[in-house]
Legacy VTK file of the C-alpha trace (Angstrom):
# vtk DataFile Version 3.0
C-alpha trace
ASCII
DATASET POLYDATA
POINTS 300 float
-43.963 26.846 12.937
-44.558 23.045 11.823
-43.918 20.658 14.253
-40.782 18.407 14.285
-40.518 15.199 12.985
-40.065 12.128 15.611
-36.797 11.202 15.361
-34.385 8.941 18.030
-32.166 11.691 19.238
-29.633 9.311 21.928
-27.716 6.693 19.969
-25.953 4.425 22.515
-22.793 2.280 21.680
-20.423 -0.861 23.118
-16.217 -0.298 22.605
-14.194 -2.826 23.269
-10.674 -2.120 24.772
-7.884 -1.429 22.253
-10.946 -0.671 19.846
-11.198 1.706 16.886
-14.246 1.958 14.808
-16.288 4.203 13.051
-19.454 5.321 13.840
-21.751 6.625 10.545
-24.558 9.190 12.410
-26.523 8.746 8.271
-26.490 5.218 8.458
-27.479 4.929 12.396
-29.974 7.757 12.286
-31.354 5.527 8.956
-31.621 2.343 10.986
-33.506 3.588 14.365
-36.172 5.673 12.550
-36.647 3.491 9.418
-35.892 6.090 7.203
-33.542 6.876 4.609
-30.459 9.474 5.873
-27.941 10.799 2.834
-24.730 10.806 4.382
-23.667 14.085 2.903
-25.106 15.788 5.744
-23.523 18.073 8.330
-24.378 16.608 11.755
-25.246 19.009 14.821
-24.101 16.823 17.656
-25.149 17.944 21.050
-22.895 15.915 23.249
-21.116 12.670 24.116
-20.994 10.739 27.204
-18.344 8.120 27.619
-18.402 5.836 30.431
-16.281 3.221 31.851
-17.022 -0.085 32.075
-14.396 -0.739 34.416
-14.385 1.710 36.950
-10.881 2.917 38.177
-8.793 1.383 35.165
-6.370 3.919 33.863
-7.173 4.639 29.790
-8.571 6.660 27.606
-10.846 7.780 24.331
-10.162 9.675 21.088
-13.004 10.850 19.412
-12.148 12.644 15.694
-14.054 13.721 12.684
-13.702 14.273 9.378
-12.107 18.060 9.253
-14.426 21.116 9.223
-13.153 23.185 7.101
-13.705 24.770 3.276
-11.865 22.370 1.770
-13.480 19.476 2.693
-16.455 20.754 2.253
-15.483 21.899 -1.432
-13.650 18.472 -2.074
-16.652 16.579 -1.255
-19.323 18.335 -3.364
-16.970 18.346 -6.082
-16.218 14.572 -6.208
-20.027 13.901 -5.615
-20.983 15.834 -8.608
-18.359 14.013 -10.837
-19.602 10.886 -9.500
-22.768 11.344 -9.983
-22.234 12.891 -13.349
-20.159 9.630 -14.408
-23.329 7.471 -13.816
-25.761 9.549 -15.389
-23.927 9.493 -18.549
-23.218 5.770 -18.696
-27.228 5.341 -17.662
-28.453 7.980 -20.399
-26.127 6.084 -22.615
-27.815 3.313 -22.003
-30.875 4.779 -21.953
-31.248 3.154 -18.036
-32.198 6.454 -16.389
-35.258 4.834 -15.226
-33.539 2.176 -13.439
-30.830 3.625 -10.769
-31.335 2.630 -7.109
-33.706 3.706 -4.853
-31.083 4.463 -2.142
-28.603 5.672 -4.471
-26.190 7.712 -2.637
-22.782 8.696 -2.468
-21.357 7.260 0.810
-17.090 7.950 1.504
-15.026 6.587 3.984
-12.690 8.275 6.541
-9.505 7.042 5.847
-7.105 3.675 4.867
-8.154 2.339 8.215
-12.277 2.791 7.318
-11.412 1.140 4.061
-9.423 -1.894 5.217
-12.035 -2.520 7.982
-15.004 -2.002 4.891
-18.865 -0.509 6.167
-19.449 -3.973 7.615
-17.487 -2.993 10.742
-19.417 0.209 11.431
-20.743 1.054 14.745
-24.271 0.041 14.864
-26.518 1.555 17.746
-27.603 -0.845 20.511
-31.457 -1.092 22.559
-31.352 -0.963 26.258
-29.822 -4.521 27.095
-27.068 -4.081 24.776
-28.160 -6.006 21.434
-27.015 -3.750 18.079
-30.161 -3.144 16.408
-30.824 -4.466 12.328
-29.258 -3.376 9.524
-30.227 -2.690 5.893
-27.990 -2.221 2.850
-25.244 0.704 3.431
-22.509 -0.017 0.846
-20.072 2.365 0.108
-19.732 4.353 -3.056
-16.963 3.485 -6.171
-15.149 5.577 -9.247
-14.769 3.929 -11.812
-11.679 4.627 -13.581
-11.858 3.797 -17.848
-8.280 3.207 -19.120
-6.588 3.202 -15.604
-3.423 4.578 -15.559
-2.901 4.958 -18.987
-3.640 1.200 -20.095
-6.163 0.779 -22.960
-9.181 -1.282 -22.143
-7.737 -1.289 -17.980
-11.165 -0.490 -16.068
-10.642 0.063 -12.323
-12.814 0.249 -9.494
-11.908 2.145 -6.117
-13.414 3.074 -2.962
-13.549 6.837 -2.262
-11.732 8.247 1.357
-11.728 11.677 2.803
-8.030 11.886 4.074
-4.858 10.257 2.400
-3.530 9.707 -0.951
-4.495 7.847 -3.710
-3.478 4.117 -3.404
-4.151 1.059 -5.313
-7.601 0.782 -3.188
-8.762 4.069 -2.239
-8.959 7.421 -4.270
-8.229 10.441 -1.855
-11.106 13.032 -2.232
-8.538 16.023 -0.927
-6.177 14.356 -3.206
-8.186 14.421 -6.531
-9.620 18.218 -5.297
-5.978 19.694 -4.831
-4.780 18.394 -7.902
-8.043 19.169 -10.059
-7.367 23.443 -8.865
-4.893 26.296 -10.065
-2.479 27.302 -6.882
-2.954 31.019 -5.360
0.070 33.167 -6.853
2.618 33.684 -4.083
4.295 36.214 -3.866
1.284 38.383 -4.405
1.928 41.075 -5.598
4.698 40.247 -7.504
5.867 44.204 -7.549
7.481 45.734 -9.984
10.617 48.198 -9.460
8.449 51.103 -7.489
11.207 52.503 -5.889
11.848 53.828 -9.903
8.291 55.395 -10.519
8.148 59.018 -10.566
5.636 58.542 -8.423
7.477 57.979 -5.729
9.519 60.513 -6.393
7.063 63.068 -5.877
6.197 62.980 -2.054
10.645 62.637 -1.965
11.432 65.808 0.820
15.111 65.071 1.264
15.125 61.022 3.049
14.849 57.711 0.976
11.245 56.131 1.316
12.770 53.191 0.042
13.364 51.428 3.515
9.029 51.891 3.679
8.279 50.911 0.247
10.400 47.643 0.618
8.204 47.334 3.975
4.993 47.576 2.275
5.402 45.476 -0.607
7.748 42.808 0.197
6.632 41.960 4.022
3.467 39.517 4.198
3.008 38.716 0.426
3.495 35.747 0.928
0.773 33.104 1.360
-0.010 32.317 5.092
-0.806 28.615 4.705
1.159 26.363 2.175
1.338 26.798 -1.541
0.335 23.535 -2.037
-0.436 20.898 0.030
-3.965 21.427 2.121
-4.836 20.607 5.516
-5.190 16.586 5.491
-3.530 16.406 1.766
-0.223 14.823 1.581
2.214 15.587 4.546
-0.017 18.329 6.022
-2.269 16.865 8.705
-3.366 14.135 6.944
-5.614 12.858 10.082
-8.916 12.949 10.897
-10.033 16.638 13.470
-9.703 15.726 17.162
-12.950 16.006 19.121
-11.716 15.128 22.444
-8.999 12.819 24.083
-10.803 11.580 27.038
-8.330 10.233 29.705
-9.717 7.775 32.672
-7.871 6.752 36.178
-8.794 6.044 39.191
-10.172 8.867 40.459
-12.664 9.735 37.503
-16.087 11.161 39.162
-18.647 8.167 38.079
-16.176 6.702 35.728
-17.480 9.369 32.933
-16.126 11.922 30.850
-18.748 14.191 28.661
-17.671 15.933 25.382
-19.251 19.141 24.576
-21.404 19.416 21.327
-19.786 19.653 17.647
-20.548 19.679 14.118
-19.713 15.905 12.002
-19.265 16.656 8.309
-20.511 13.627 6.512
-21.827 12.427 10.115
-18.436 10.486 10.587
-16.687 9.832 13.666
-13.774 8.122 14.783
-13.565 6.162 17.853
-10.339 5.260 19.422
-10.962 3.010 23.011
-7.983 1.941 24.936
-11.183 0.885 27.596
-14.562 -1.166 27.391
-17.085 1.500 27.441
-20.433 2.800 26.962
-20.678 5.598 23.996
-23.699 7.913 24.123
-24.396 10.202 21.176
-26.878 12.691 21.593
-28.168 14.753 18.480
-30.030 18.198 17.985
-33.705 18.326 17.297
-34.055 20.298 14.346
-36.261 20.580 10.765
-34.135 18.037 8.759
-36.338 14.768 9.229
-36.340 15.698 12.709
-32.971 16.266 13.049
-30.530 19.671 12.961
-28.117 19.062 10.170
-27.402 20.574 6.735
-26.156 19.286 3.243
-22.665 19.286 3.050
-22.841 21.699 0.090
-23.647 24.296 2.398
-20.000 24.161 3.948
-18.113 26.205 1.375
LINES 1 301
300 0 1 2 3 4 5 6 7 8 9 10 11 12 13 14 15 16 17 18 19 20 21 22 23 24 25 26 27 28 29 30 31 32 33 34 35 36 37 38 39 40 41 42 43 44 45 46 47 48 49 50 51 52 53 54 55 56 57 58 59 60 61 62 63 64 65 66 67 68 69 70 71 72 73 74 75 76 77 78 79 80 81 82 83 84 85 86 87 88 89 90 91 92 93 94 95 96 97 98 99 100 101 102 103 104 105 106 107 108 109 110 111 112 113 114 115 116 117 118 119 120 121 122 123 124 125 126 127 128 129 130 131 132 133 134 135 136 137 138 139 140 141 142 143 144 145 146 147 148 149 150 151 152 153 154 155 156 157 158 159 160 161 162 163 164 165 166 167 168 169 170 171 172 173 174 175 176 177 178 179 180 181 182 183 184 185 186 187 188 189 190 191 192 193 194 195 196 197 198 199 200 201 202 203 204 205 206 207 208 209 210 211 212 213 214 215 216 217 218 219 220 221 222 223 224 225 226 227 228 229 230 231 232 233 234 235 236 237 238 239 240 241 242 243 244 245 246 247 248 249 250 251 252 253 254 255 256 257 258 259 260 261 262 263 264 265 266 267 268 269 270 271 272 273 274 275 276 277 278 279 280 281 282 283 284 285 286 287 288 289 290 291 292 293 294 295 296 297 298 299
């Protein structure tokens, strides 16, 4: 077995009270080990520790994450292809291939909320006495629209979000992926008149088999989820996947909750403090740079 990379495994953070950010594990796990994390990865996290810094005041901490299921998994690999596809045409036009970014990489935000406080308000990890270490360039990733809603010549730039609907300054990856697919039929079957066949007509002893037949094909056909809206798509969830809701009072042992470990999509969490405290992240060792994650390809 190869050995594993050296890689900072405990990520420790400040909140403020009444705070809500968003910590980015790609761009954090990028900064400590000076060394380039894609944020499409799937995050093993092995635990959180909160802790009070004010011992015996009443409040609490949301921690949520992007949600891990197919269909975000799905949505995101399919808008990453188009928008990667999108720039290598307009490069090989060009004839530019040559000359895209070093750190070119498809980066997404959360929600509204990430967008309207932008990647400059990220959490960034902190050393021992508190200081947030240096940061690099993490900008986040634009469509560009040609011809934007319908006008001639009207080129558009947006910012790209997991959960919500398309606005005038985010597109909605779940969005763009529910409205780019077919539905699932529903009913399914849609049966014809079997209680006619002469089929059925042949295991007929004497009593009607049409009370069973209307059982079997007209009882759970239809779909057991909704037709059309998915899970954090318009109306249907459209938040983030709670983690925990860690609650504080007086009588907290140590002033510390811990949250058992979890799986980020995209490495994205959101933070939620109603207290000052002390965040600790701690990640898996694995064979991804050092870490255990996976491309976020590998979800659907």
């Amino acid at each position: 077995m190869p050995g594993l990379e050296p890689a900072v495994k405990t990520m420790e953070f400040t909140f403020s009270e009444n705070e809500t950010s968003v910590i980015d594990l790609s761009q954090c796990a990028s900064i400590l080990n000076r060394r380039f994390y894609r944020q499409g990865l799937q995050w093993a996290v092995a635990g959180i520790k909160i802790q009070s810094a004010s011992p015996g005041v009443a409040g609490s901490v949301t921690v949520s994450k992007l949600p891990e299921t197919w269909v975000v998994g799905a949505a995101w690999e399919k808008s990453m292809s188009k928008w990667m596809e999108q720039q290598r045409r307009a490069l090989a036009d060009m004839g530019a291939e040559e000359t895209i970014g070093r750190y070119n990489d498809y980066k997404i935000h959360v929600d509204d909320a990430h967008i309207n406080a932008g990647f400059a308000n990220n959490k960034i990890p902190q050393d021992l006495v508190g200081t947030p270490f240096l940061q690099g360039e993490w900008l986040a990733s634009q469509v560009v629209i040609p011809n934007d809603l319908g006008v001639p010549g009207n080129t558009t730039e947006y910012f790209v979000k997991m959960i919500g609907q398309d606005n005038a300054t985010g597109k909605s990856i779940l969005d763009g992926y529910v409205n780019s697919r077919n539905y699932p039929q529903s009913p399914d079957p849609a049966s014809p008149a079997i209680a006619a066949s002469w089929f059925n007509e042949l295991h007929d002893d004497g009593d009607s088999n049409d009370a069973i037949v209307i059982n079997a094909t007209n009882n759970n056909d239809e779909l057991p989820y909704d037709q059309n809206q998915y899970p954090g798509h318009f109306n249907n969830g459209m938040t983030t996947e709670v983690v925990t809701r860690s609650t504080f009072s007086g009588t907290t042992v140590s002033s510390t909750n811990r949250v058992s470990g979890f799986i980020a999509p995209c490495g994205l969490l959101k933070v939620t403090s109603t207290i000052g405290c002390i965040f600790t992240v701690y990640l898996v060792p694995g064979e991804h740079r050092g870490y255990m994650c996976e491309p976020m390809q590998e979800m659907n």
